[in-house]
C-alpha positions as CSV (number, residue, x, y, z in Angstrom):
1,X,220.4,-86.8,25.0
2,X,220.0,-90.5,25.2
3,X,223.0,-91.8,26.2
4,X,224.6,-95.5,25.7
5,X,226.6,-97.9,27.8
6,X,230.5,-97.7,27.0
7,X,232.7,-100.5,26.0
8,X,232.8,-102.4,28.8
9,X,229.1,-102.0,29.5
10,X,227.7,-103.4,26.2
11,X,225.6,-106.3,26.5
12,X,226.9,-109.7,25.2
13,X,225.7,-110.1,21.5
14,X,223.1,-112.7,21.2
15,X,223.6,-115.0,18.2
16,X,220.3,-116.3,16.5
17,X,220.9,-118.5,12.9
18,X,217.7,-120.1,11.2
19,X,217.5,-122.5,8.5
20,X,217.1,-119.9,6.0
21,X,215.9,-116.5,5.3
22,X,212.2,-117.2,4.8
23,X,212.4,-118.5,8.2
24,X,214.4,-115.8,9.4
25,X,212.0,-113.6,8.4
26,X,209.0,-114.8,9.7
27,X,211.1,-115.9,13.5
28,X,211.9,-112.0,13.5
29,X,208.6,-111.2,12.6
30,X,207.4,-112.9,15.6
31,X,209.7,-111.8,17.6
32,X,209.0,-108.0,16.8
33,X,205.2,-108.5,17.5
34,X,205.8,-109.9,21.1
35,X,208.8,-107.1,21.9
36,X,206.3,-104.7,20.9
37,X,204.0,-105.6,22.6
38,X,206.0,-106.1,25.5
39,X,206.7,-102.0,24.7
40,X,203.1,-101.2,24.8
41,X,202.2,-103.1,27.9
42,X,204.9,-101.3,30.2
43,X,204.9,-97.5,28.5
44,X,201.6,-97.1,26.6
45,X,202.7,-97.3,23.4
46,X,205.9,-98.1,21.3
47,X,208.6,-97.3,18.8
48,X,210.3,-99.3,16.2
49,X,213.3,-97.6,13.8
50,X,212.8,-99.8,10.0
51,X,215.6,-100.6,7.8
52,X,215.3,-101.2,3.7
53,X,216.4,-104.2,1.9
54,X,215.1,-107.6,0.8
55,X,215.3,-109.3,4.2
56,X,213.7,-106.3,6.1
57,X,211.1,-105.9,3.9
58,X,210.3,-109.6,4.4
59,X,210.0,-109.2,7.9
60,X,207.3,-106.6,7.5
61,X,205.4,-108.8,5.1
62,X,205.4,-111.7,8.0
63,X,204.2,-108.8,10.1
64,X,201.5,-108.0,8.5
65,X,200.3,-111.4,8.0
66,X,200.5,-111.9,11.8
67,X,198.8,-108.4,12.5
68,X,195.5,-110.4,10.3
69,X,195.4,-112.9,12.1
70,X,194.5,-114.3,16.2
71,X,198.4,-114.7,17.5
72,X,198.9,-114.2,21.3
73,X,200.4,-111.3,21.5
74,X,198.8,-108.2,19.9
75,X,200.2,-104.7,19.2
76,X,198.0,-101.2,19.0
77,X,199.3,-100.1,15.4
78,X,197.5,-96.3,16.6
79,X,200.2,-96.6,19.0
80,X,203.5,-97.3,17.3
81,X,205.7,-94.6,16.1
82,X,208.2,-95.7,13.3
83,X,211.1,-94.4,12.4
84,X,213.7,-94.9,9.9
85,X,217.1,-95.9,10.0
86,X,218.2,-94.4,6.6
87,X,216.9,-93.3,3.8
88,X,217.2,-92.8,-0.1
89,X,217.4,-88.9,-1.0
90,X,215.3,-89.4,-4.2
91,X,211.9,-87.8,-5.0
92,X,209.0,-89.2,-2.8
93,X,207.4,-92.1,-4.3
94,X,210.8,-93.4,-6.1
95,X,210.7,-97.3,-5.9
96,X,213.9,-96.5,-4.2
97,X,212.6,-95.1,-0.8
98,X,212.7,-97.2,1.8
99,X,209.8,-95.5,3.1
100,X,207.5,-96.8,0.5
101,X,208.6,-100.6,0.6
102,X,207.5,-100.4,4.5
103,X,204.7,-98.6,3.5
104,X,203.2,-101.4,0.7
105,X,204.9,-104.3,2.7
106,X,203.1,-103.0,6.3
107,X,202.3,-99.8,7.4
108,X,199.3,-99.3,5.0
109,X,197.8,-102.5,6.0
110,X,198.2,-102.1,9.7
111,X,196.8,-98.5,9.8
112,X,199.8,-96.9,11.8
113,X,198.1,-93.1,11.6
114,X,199.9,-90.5,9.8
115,X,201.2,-88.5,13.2
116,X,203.6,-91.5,14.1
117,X,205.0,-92.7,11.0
118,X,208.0,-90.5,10.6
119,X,209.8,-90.3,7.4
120,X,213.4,-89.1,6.3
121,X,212.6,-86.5,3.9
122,X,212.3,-86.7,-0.5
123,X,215.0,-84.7,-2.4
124,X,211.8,-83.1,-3.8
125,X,210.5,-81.5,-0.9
126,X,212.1,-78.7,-0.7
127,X,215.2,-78.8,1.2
128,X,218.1,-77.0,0.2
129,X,219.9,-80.6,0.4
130,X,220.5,-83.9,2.1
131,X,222.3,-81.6,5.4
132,X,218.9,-79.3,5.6
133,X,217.2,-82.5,5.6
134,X,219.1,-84.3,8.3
135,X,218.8,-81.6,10.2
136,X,215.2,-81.3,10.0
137,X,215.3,-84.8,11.1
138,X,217.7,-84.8,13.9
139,X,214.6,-82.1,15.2
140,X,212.1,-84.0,14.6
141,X,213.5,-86.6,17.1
142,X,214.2,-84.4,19.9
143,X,210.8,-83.0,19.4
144,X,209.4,-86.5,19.9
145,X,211.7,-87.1,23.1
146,X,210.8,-83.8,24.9
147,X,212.4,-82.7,28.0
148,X,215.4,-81.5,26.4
149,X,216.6,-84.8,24.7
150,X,218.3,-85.4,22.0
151,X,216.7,-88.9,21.0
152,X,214.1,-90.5,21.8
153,X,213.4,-94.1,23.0
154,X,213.2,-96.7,20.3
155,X,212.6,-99.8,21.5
156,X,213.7,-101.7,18.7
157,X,215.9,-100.9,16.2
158,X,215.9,-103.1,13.4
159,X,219.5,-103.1,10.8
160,X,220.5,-104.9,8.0
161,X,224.3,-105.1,6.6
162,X,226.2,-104.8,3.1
163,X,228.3,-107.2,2.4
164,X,231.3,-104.3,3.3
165,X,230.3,-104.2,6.3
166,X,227.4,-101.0,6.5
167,X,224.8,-100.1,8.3
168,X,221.4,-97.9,8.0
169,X,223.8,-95.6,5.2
170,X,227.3,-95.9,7.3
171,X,229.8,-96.7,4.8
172,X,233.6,-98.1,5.9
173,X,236.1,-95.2,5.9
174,X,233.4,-92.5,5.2
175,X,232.7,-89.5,7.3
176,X,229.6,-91.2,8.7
177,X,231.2,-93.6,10.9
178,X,233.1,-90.5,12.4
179,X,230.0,-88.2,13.3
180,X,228.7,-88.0,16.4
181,X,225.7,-85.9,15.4
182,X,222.1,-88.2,15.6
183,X,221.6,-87.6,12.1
184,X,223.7,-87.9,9.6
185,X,224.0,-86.6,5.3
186,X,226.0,-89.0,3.3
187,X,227.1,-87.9,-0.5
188,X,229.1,-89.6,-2.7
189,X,227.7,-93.1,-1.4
190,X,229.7,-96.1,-2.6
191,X,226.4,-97.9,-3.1
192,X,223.5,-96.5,-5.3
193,X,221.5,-94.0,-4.9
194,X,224.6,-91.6,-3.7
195,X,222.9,-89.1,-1.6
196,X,221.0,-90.2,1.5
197,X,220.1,-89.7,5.1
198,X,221.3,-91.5,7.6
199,X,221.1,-92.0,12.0
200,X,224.2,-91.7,12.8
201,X,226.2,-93.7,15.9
202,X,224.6,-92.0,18.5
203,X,221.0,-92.5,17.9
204,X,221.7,-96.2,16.6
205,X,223.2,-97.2,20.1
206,X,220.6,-95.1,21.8
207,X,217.9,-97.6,21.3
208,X,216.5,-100.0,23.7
209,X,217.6,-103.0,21.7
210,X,219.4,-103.3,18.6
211,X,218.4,-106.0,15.8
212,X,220.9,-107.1,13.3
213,X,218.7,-109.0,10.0
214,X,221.6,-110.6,7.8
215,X,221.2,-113.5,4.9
216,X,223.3,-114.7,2.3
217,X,226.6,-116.5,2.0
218,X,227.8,-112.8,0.6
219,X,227.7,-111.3,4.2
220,X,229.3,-114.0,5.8
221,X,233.0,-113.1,6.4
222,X,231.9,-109.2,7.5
223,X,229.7,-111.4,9.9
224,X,232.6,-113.3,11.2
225,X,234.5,-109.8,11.2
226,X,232.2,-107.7,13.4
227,X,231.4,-110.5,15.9
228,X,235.3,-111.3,16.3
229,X,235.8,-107.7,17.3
230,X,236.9,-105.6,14.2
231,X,237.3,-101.7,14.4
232,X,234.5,-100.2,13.6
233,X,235.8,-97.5,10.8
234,X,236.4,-100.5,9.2
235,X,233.6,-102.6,9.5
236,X,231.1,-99.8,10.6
237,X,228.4,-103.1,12.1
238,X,231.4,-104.0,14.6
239,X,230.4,-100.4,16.3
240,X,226.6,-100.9,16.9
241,X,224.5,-102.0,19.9
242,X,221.8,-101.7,22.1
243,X,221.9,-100.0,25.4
244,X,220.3,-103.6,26.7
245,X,220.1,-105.9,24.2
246,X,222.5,-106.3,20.8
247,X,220.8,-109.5,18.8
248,X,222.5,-110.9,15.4
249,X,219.8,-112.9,13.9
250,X,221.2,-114.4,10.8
251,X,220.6,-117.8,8.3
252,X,222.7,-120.6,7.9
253,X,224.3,-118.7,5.0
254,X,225.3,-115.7,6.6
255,X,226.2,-117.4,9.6
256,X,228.9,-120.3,7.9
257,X,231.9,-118.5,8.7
258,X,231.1,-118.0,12.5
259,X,232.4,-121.1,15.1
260,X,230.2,-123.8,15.1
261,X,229.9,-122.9,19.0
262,X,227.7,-119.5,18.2
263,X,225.6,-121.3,15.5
């Protein structure tokens, strides 16, 4: 299994804050082109773990109008295997999925082929329940890292945050942010839809680096929380990073509550 630095071995946060979240959007856009490329140029090919929500989605969009156009740096969409972070457990096709916004906002346009784009599963297709299907996950990653591994390597993962606190589907006080399995069911979820499927700790501080997309004035004071050290069953995006890089990139909004050093 992919393992991750401990606590004294995490890198430094890096603190990013743009004008607003249009430009944050299209600045992590940018940035995700060049890292994976970057990926690409050193292993072959790379991997990218997608997260839901307005701001995510967003940053596809801007991805996809870069992938149409001449930019400098250029990634091989045949050779990009995406993941997901979390997902709704809701039929397939349910405007709810976060599969299918990534799907309309990028992956259709780029041409990422079937074999690499893996999806957390639809309540309708045919697991017993959100645990069979986390399961069925969890192998589907160590199937892709080989070589007796748990995980394998993402290079970037990409998160956004609720305004508690969460992460991918990693509630405060919730079982989740107790489990040390890779993949994780979650019932009863405070936020709609209730059921879903989630990475759990493990795989989310497995990854290569770890992105943090956060807007709104809403967000603000968990910001301020999780960068000034708060536990993490409390403020479950306190516990996250990446085994080499950890980056909060934020807007003005979501940043006002921080020093006026980070900003």
């Amino acid at each position: 299994m992919s393992s991750s630095p401990g606590d004294d071995e995490r890198p430094v946060p890096d603190v990013v804050v743009q004008p607003d979240a249009d430009r944050l959007a299209r600045v992590v856009a940018e940035a995700l082109v060049a890292r994976l490329a970057a990926a690409q140029a050193v292993h072959g090919a790379a991997s990218v773990v997608l997260t839901g929500g307005g701001i995510g989605t967003a940053v596809l969009r801007h991805v996809a109008e870069l992938a149409a156009e001449p930019v400098r740096e250029r990634v091989d969409w045949t050779a990009v295997d995406v993941w997901w972070g979390d997902e709704r457990f809701v039929p397939a096709g349910d405007a709810d999925r976060n599969e299918r916004g990534a799907r309309e906002a990028l992956l259709d346009a780029v041409g990422v082929p079937a074999e690499r784009v893996h999806a957390m599963a639809a309540s309708d297709a045919g697991f017993a329940g959100p645990e069979e299907a986390a399961d069925r996950y969890a192998g589907e990653l160590a199937a892709a890292a080989g070589d007796g591994r748990s995980l394998p390597r993402f290079d970037v993962l990409l998160l956004g945050m609720g305004p508690e606190g969460h992460v991918a589907s990693i509630f405060p006080g919730t079982p989740a942010v107790r489990d040390e399995r890779p993949v994780v069911a979650v019932r009863d979820c405070p936020k709609p839809p209730p059921t879903r499927i989630s990475l759990g700790f493990p795989a989310i501080t497995s990854a290569e680096e770890v992105w943090l997309l956060i807007s709104g004035e809403g967000k603000a004071e968990a910001v301020a929380l999780a960068l000034g050290g708060a536990p993490r069953e409390e403020l479950p995006a306190a516990g996250v990073h990446g085994r080499r890089a950890t980056r909060w990139l934020l807007d003005a909004a979501a940043a006002s509550r921080l020093p006026a050093a980070r900003g």
